[in-house]
BALOBA-1460 file (C-alpha; in Angstrom, 3 decimals):
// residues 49
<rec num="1" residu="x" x="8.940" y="8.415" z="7.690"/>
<rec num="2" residu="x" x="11.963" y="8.940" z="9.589"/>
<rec num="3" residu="x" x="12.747" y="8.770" z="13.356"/>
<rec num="4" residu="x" x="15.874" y="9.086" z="15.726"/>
<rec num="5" residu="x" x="17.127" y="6.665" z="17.925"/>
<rec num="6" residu="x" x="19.715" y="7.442" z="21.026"/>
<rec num="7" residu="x" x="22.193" y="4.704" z="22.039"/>
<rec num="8" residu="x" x="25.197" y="4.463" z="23.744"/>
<rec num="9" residu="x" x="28.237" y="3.261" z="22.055"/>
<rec num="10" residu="x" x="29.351" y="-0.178" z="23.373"/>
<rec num="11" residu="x" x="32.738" y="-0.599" z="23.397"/>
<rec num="12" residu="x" x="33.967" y="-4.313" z="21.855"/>
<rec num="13" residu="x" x="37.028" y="-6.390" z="23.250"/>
<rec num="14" residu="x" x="40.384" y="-6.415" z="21.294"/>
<rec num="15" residu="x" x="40.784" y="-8.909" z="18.867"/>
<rec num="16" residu="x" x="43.445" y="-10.249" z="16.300"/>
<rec num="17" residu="x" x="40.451" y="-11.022" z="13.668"/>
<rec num="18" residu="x" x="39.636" y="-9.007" z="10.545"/>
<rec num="19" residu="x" x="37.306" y="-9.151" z="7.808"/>
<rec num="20" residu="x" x="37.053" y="-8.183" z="4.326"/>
<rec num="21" residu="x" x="33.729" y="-7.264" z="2.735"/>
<rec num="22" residu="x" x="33.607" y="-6.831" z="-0.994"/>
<rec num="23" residu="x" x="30.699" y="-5.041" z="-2.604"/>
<rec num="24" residu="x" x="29.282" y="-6.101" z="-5.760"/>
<rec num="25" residu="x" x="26.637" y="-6.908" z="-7.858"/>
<rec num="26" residu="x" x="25.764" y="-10.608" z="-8.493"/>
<rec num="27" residu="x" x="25.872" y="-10.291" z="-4.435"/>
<rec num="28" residu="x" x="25.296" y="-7.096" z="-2.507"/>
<rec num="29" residu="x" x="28.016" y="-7.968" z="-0.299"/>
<rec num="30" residu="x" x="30.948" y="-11.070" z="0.407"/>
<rec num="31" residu="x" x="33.062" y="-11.477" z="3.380"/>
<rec num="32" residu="x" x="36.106" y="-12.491" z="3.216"/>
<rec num="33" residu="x" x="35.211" y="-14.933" z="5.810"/>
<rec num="34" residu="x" x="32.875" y="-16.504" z="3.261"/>
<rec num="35" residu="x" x="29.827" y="-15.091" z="4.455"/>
<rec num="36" residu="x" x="27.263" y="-13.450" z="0.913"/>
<rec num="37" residu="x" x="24.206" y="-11.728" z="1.665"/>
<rec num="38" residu="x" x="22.846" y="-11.778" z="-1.663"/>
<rec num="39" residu="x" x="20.563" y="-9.148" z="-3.298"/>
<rec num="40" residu="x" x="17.355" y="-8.899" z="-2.808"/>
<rec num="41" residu="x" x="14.416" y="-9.519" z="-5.168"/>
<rec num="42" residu="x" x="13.361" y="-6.566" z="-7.392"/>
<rec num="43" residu="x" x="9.660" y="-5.556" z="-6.955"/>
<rec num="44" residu="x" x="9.209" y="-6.232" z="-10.392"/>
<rec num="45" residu="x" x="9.805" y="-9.796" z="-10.080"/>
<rec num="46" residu="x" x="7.898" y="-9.765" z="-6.684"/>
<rec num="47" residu="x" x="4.698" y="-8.417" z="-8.860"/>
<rec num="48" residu="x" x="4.809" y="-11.614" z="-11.027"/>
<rec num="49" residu="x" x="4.054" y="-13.828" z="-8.817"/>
């Protein structure tokens, strides 16, 4: 399935912040603000349940 969706760009106010994100693989992603999203469960350990 795949479908296309039209937006218009929104432009953002100017600010002196910046933030790092990391890639990896205990986590899918870190901030350098602190902020993880950790990965997500695998189906296979979904199916055990």
């Amino acid at each position: 399935m795949s479908f296309v969706v039209e937006i218009q760009p929104e432009t953002l106010p100017q600010t002196d912040n910046s933030v790092g994100i990391y890639l990896g693989i205990s986590s899918i992603a870190k901030s350098s603000n602190g902020t993880k999203v950790d990965t997500p469960k695998t189906l296979k350990k979904r199916i055990k349940k």
